[in-house]
N, C-alpha and C positions, 0 to 999 in steps of 0.2 A: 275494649278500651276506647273512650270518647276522648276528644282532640280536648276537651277542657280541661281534662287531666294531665295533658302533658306539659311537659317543659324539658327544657337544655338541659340535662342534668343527668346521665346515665348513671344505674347502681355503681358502676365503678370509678366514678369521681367521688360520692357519698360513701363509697367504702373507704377510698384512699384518705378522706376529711379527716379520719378517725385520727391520722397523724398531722396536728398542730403545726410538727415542722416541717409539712411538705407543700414548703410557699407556692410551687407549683399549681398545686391541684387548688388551693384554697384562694390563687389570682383567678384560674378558671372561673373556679366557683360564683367569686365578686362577680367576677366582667358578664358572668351569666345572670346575675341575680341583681345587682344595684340597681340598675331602673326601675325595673318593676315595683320593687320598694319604694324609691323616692317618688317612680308618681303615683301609688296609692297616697302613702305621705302626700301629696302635695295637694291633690283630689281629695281628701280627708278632709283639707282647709289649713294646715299646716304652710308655714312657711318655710323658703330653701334653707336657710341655717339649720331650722328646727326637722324639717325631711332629711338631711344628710347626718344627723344627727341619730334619728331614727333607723338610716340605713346602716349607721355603723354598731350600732348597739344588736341590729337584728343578726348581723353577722357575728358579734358576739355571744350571742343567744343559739346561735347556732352550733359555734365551734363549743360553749358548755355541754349542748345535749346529740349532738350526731352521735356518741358513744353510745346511745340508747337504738341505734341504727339496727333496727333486724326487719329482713325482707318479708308483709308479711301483710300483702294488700287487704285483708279484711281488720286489718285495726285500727288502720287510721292514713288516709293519703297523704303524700307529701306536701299537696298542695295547702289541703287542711292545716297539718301542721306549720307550713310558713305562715301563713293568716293566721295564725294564732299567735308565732309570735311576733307577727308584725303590727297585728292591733294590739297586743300590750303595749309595745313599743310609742305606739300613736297615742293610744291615752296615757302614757306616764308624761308624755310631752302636753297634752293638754292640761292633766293635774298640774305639772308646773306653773303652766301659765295663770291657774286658779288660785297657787299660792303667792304668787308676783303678785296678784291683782289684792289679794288679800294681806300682804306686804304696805301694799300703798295704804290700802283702809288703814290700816295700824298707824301708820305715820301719820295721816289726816286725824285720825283720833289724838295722838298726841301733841300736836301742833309741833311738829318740830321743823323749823327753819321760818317760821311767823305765821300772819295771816297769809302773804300772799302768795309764801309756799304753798301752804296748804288749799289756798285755791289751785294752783295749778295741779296739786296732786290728784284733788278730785277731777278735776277734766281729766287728768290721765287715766285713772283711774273708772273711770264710766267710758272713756274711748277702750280702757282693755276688755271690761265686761260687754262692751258690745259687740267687740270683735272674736268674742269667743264662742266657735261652733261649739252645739249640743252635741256629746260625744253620743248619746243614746238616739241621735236622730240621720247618723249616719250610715249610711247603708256600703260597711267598708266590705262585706261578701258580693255584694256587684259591682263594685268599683273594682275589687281583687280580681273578679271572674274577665271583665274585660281588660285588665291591664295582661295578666298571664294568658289566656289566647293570645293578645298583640305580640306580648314577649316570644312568646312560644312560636307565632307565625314567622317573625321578626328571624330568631335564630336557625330555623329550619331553611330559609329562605339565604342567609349566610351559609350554610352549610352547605348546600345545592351550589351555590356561585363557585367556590371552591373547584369544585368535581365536575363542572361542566364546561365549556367552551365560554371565553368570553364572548365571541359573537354571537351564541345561541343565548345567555344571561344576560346580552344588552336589548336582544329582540322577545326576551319573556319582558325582562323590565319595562321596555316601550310603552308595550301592550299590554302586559294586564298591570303593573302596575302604574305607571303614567298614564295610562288609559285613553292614550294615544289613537287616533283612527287607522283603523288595522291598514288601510291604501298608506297612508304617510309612512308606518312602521316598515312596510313592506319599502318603500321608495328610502327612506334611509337605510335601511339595513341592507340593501341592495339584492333583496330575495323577491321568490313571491307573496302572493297572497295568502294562496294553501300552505305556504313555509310559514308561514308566520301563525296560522291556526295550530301548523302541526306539533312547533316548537314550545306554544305556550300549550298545547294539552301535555306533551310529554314533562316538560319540567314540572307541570304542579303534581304531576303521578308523581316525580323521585320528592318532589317538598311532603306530600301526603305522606307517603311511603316514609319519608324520614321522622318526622311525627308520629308517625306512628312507633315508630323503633325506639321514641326516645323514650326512656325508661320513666316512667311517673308519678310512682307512688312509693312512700315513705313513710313508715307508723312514728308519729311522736312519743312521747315517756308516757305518755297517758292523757288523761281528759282533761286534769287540771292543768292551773296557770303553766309553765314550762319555767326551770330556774332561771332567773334571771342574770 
């Protein structure tokens, strides 16, 4: 199992999905999964309105097809399958933007509201076309790839804080995450030098360790688009 396969997500949150009404497991679910979504979204060239928009549709997208849930890592990773339906998601919001932009053309062909409407329509209308990423020229499988490590490190890292000592999880934080000078970590945390080597090698074994347990993979309904 490689650490880019995983995510917050154990089979039995994705089992429990299958019940619509169990706001429970389906808050979980969000509070595990919206970032990751909205900053692909956002890293895609989307904006916030249009990325939370995407995050909610991909949840959407999700609660239609979890029923197709069966455990069953040669057909397809979970991870895959979110990128699948998360780039639908991204380019329906960019197709929008293409029929807006293609809106305005219509109106400037019609002269409607005079000339000097229709001059403004056309600057609007060449500021929307320029501001429109190529969707075919973005590379949303390594923006995906480094947003879910982060995500994935990000929650493993919450999970460890939980089950550990706060004074041992303010002296990993220090130092490998602040990146603090191991002498200064050591003079506020009030330990030694070797406590503070020893503290951050054990907690990244239980963060590793928990990554590794987190359960990863999820077949989608199949190859094609996912229903919308």
């Amino acid at each position: 199992m490689s650490p880019d396969e995983t995510i917050a997500t154990r089979a039995s949150l994705l089992d429990r999905l299958k019940d619509r009404g169990d706001q429970v497991s389906w808050q979980e679910f969000f509070d595990a999964y919206w970032r990751l979504i909205y900053g692909v979204a956002i890293k895609a060239g989307l904006k916030d309105p249009e990325a939370q928009d995407v995050v909610q549709e991909t949840i959407i997208s999700v609660a239609k097809n979890v029923g197709a849930f069966r455990y069953d890592p040669k057909v397809c990773s979970f991870k895959t399958w979110m990128l699948r339906l998360t780039r639908w998601r991204i380019l329906d919001r960019f197709r929008q933007r293409e029929r807006e932009a293609a809106g305005l053309g219509e109106r400037i062909h019609l002269g409607q509201g005079g000339p000097l409407a229709a001059e403004e329509d056309a600057a609007d209308r060449t500021g929307t076309l320029e501001s429109l990423p190529d969707p075919a020229g973005i590379d949303l499988e390594k923006i995906w790839d480094e947003e879910w490590k982060q995500t994935t490190l990000e929650a493993a890292i919450q999970s460890i804080r939980r089950r550990i000592s706060p004074e041992k999880f303010q002296v990993f934080h220090l130092y490998a995450v602040q990146r603090l000078p191991v002498t200064q970590v050591a003079r506020m945390a009030g330990v030694s030098v070797a406590k503070v080597y020893l503290t951050r090698h054990r907690v990244w074994a239980l963060i590793r360790k928990e990554i590794n347990n987190l359960e990863p993979r999820m077949p989608g309904p199949g190859a094609d688009r996912p229903r919308p």
